[in-house]
VOKE-883909 format. One record per residue (C-alpha): x negated, y, z negated. Coordinates in steps of 0.5 Angstrom, whole numbers, plus 500, padded with zeros to 3 digits. Layout:
VOKE-883909
XYZ/...
//
This chain:
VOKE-883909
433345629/433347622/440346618/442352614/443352607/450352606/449353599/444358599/450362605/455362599/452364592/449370597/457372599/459369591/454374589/457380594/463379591/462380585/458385585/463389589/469387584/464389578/462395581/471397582/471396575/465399572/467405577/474404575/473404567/469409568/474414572/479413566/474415560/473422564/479427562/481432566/479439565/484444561/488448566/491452561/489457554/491457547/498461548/500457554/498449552/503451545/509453549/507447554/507442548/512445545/515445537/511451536/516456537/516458530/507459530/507463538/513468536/510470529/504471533/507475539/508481534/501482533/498483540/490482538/492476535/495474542/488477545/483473540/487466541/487468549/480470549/474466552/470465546/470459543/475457537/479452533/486453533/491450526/497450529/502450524/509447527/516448526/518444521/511447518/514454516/521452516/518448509/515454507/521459507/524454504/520455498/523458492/523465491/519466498/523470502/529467506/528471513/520471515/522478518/523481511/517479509/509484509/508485516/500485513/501479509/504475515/498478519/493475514/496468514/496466521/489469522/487464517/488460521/483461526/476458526/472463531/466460535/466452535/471448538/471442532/473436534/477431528/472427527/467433525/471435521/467436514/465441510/468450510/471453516/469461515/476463518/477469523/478475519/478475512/471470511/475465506/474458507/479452510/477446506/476438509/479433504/479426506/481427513/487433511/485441509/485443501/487451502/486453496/493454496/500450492/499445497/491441497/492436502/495439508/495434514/495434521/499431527/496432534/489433534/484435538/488438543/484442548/485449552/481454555/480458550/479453545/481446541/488446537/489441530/496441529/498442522/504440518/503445513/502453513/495454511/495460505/489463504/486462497/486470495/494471498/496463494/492466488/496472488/503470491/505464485/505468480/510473483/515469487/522470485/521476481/521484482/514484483/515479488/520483492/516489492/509486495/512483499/518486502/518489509/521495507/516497502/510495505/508502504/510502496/506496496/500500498/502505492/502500487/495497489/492502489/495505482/494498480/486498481/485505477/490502472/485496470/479499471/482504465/484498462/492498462/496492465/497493472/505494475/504488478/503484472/508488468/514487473/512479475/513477468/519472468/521474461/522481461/528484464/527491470/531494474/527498480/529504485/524503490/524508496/524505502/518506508/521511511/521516505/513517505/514518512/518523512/516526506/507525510/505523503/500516506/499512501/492509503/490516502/495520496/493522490/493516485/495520479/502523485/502515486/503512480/508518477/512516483/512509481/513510474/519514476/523508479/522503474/527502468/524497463/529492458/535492463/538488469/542493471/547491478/550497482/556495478/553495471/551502474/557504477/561502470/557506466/558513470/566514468/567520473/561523472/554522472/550518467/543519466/538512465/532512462/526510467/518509465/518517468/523520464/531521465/534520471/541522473/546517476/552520481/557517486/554519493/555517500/549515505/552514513/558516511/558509506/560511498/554509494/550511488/545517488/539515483/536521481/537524487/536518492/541514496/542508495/542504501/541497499/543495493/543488488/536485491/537480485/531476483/528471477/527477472/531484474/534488480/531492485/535498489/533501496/532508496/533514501/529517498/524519492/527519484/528525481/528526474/527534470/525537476/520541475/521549476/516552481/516558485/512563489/508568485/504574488/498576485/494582486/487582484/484588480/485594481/491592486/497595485/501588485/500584478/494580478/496575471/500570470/505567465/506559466/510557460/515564463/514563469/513571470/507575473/505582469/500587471/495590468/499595463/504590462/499585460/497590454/502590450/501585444/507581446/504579452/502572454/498571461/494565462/490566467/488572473/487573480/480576482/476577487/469576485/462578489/459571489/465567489/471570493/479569492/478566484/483564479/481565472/482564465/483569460/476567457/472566465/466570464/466571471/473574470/471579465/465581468/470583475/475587471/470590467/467592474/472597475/474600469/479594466/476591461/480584458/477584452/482586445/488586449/491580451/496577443/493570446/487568450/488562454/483557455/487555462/482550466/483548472/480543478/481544486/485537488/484533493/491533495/493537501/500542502/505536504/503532498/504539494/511539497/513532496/512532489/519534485/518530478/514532470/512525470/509526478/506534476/502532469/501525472/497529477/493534474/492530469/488525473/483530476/481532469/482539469/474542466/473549470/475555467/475558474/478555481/474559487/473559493/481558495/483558501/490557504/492550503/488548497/492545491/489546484/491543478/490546471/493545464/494550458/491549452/494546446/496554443/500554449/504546449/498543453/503544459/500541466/501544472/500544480/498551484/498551492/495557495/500560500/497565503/491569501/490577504/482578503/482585502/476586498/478589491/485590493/486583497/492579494/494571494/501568494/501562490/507556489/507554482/509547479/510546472/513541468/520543467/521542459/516549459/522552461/
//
């Protein structure tokens, strides 16, 4: 009988043995490395996470910043925490409450933080991020973020955080985009701080952006620059967003010539004056206080039912906004300095029975026969030509004359002053005309449009025309709105509004 080899019977059970305890812990390690798959998106692993309430109520207020967060796509998500953005308002100079801040600049900020179309894991991290909106870049630097901003080294806490819509790094810092950072230090704590970043002027702030953009392509200082130095000394008057709206002036879209008059009259160069200060100067009665754009007059008022100072006309609903270089003033309203004297003129065009010529400086319209004395003065006609419909002319249009000769009522050796009146159809519409209640905004405007035409034609009911005399006649400018035009042909006639500035009176 063959002995079975006991040896042989136990190596073979001592190797099952360890090949199945091997294969537990091979199974084992390797059920460990696998990590579960994210249940949940960017928006709902932050508010899991917790310590990003901050991040996810600023982000709230912008519904397609939620959708982008939230979208399918791939993304990588620096997520600043809490503390990251109670450092920021800590700032010197940086608004205390975030909510007083440019909804526009707050928006360009988070987005900044987003890096759409890869999900980079930290120890990928290297190189420039293109960001989500604006192209401007996020770099590595040894292991933080160099933004371009005050702080180069922005460094991170939990990283590597996974979702279904993407991967979060948190971030212990809120990155500034390099353009904003750019532009923000300098204007920290001064009136051109407030104003640019102020939420209650946003609108203001697109106004002196644009102006500011057409100042330097002239070759003038920006208003930015001018009320961001620290050594000078301002005092502002700025209307608040609901003044443009209610007046339907867009600033993306008005007349920068109308914006930067508007400007110029709510700034008082070489003083800091505090509502008190004004307050004082006032003595029972108005004041009158020297702004960029002219004189405006100061008085008591009330505003809901609150006294107050009235600045040119505008309540003052927010007074004493005190910063590093001057005072800024919330206003219910555009300042006001000479108001310009405007009226509605009737002019009828040649052989009308209504008076065709018009006297800017007198504000008085004449008709033929009165316009034939040496005494007169006109500036400029209402005509109706064969090729150029409802026209208004200088005393020197060829065109003009042509029409008047035509029947019978020639121009030439009557008139003690022929004016050289040019004009320019404006690209401002009956709203912008409406809402302009300054010298400074009229000459601002027609001044812009580089009046050159001896004729204004072609006019239809809303078009606005600058025009500006010559020097014989002050040089004045002024701005025609055409109200109403009867297109009789020969007798027809037009309504016109009329602006010009005050000191022609």
């Amino acid at each position: 009988m063959k002995k079975k080899n006991l040896f042989l019977r136990s190596t073979k059970t001592l190797y099952t043995l360890l090949f199945v305890a091997m294969s537990t812990l091979i199974f084992s390690a390797c059920t460990e490395d696998v990590e579960p798959e994210p249940e949940n998106n960017i928006v709902e692993t932050l508010t899991d996470l917790g310590g990003y309430d901050s991040l996810l109520k600023y982000v709230s207020v912008y519904p397609d910043l939620v959708s982008i967060l939230n979208s399918a796509s791939e993304k990588t998500l620096f997520a600043p925490n809490n503390a990251a953005f109670a450092s920021l308002l800590e700032t010197p100079g940086f608004p205390q409450d975030i909510r007083d801040i440019n909804p526009d600049i707050i928006k360009g900020v988070l987005s900044y933080h987003v890096v759409p179309g890869q999900e980079i894991l930290e120890a990928e991290l290297s190189g420039e991020l293109v960001t989500a909106y604006n192209g401007e870049t996020i770099k590595v630097n040894n292991g933080t973020l160099e933004t371009g901003a005050t702080n180069p080294e922005i460094t991170l806490g939990d990283t590597d955080i996974k979702t279904t819509t993407g991967i979060i790094h948190e971030t212990n810092s809120v990155l500034i985009p390099p353009s904003v950072g750019a532009s923000l230090t300098p204007i920290l704590g001064t009136v051109s701080g407030t104003l640019l970043l102020g939420a209650n002027f946003s609108d203001l702030a697109i106004a002196i952006q644009r102006v500011d953009a057409a100042r330097t392509e002239r070759g003038d200082t920006p208003f930015a620059a001018i009320l961001a130095n620290r050594q000078g000394s301002y005092t502002v008057f700025a209307p608040i967003n609901q003044v443009f709206e209610g007046a339907g002036i867009d600033p993306e879209t008005a007349n920068v010539g109308f914006l930067e008059a508007v400007i110029l009259n709510h700034v008082i160069s070489g003083e800091n004056l505090s509502s008190t200060d004004i307050a004082a100067q006032l003595q029972g009665g108005n004041n009158i206080l020297t702004s960029l754009g002219g004189d405006v007059t100061v008085s008591p008022t009330e505003f809901q039912g609150n006294p107050t100072l009235s600045i040119g006309g505008a309540a003052v609903v927010s007074p004493d906004n005190v910063t590093g270089n001057g005072t800024v003033h919330a206003v219910a309203g555009f300042v006001s300095s000479n108001s310009n004297s405007y009226t509605t003129v009737l002019l009828g065009s040649q052989g009308s029975a209504e008076a065709s010529f018009y006297d800017a400086v007198q504000n008085a319209t004449k008709g033929y026969a009165a316009s034939r004395d040496a005494s007169a003065t006109v500036d400029f006609a209402y005509y109706w030509g064969a090729n150029n419909l409802n026209s208004l002319g200088s005393i020197d249009s060829e065109d003009l004359h042509t029409v008047f000769n035509s029947v019978d009522l020639p121009i030439e050796g009557i008139f003690a002053t022929r004016n050289a009146t040019r004009f320019q159809v404006t690209e401002l519409g009956a709203a912008d005309f409406d809402a302009i209640v300054t010298n400074a905004q009229v000459s601002g405007i027609a001044n812009s449009e580089l009046t050159s035409q001896p004729d204004a034609t072609q006019l239809v009911e809303g078009n606005v025309v600058a025009f500006k005399l010559d020097d014989a006649r002050g040089g004045l400018f002024g701005l025609i709105k055409i109200a109403e035009v009867n297109d009789t042909n020969g007798t027809g006639s037009i309504t016109i509004d009329v602006k010009v500035i005050a000191d022609a009176f």
